[in-house]
Phi, psi and omega in degrees: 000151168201160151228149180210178176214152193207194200201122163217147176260072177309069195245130173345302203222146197112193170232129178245139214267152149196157176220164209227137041011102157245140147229145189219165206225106182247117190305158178262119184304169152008266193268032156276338193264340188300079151320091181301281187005293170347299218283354155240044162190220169303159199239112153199117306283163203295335162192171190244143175274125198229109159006149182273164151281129189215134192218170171216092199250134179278128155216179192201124183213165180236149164197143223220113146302107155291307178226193180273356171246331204226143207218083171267177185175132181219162219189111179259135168219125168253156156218099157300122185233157201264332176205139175236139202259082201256148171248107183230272164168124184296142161322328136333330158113040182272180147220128191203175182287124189242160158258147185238102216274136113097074157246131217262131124241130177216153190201164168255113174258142171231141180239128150198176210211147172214143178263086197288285170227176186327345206232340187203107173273133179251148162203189193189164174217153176203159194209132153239124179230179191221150148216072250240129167277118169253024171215164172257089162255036127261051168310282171020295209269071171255143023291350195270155152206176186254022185295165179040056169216153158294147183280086195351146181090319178256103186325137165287324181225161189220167183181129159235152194205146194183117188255149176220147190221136180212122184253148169243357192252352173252330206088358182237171200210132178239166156191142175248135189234112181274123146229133190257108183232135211272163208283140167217151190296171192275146198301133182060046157233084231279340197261359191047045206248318165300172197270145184319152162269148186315174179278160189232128154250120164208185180214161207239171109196170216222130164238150181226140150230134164294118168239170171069018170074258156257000000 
């Protein structure tokens, strides 16, 4: 669930502004909660009860027509989340999905698109992001902690790039696709201490034809 409320500036052509104040609220499934442990001995206990993800996310964005072909857009965004549903380990030392108060995420996106000509379009995206723990939810494992570290898994920088081609009067359609995700620490490394993993390039393409009209 969420609500926000927001302030937006509209125009055909031009630049339109706009800032948005959410809060949002996500139930934890199930089998966030599900002690596999139980199923081969005692169910004590059988799952653990855990907080919803609960936040306040910011955002302020701009976004600009040049012409009726060329489309840019940029976007600052925070989300401060008050509880987070992260996998760590309860005092006791179980390890399971714990809450986690007060993970910091922020970032910039950027968008824009150029209509090169009626048949081929380019357009592209790009994200820098943060993410920052501001508790230790290994207690246990101290001297090390996970305060203040980025959250493992999650790319500092993402970047798409994607040419298109759309004949409409034949039925087809092609796009070739570039994509870029920039090096983030390795899954449960939770201490930032290993070395990061490289950056992944890799690319798509796609062809589609209509036959038989539609």
């Amino acid at each position: 669930t969420q609500w926000s409320v927001g302030l937006i500036t509209d125009r055909e052509l031009g630049s339109s502004i706009y800032y948005r104040h959410s809060r949002t609220y996500r139930f934890p499934n199930f089998d966030d909660m599900v002690n596999y442990a139980s199923f081969f001995g005692p169910p004590d206990p059988p799952f653990w009860l855990l907080d919803p993800d609960e936040g306040t996310l910011d955002e302020v964005g701009i976004r600009h027509w040049v012409t009726r072909n060329i489309y840019a857009g940029l976007t600052y965004y925070e989300m401060d989340m008050d509880n987070e549903i992260l996998y760590g380990q309860d005092d006791l030392g179980n390890q399971r999905n714990v809450n986690v108060p007060g993970v910091s995420h922020q970032g910039l996106e950027f968008e824009g698109l150029v209509r090169i000509t009626p048949r081929w379009t380019l357009k592209g995206n790009w994200t820098r992001q943060k993410v920052l723990v501001r508790a230790n939810f290994y207690p246990s494992l101290a001297p090390l902690t996970t305060e203040d570290k980025e959250l493992y898994q999650t790319p500092r920088d993402m970047g798409n790039l994607v040419l298109v081609y759309n004949n409409q009067e034949w039925g087809f359609s092609a796009d070739i696709k570039y994509h870029y995700v920039g090096s983030r620490y390795r899954i449960n490394d939770v201490f930032n201490v290993a070395e990061p993993l490289p950056t992944a390039k890799w690319g798509d393409l796609a062809f589609e034809q209509k036959i038989f009209g539609n």
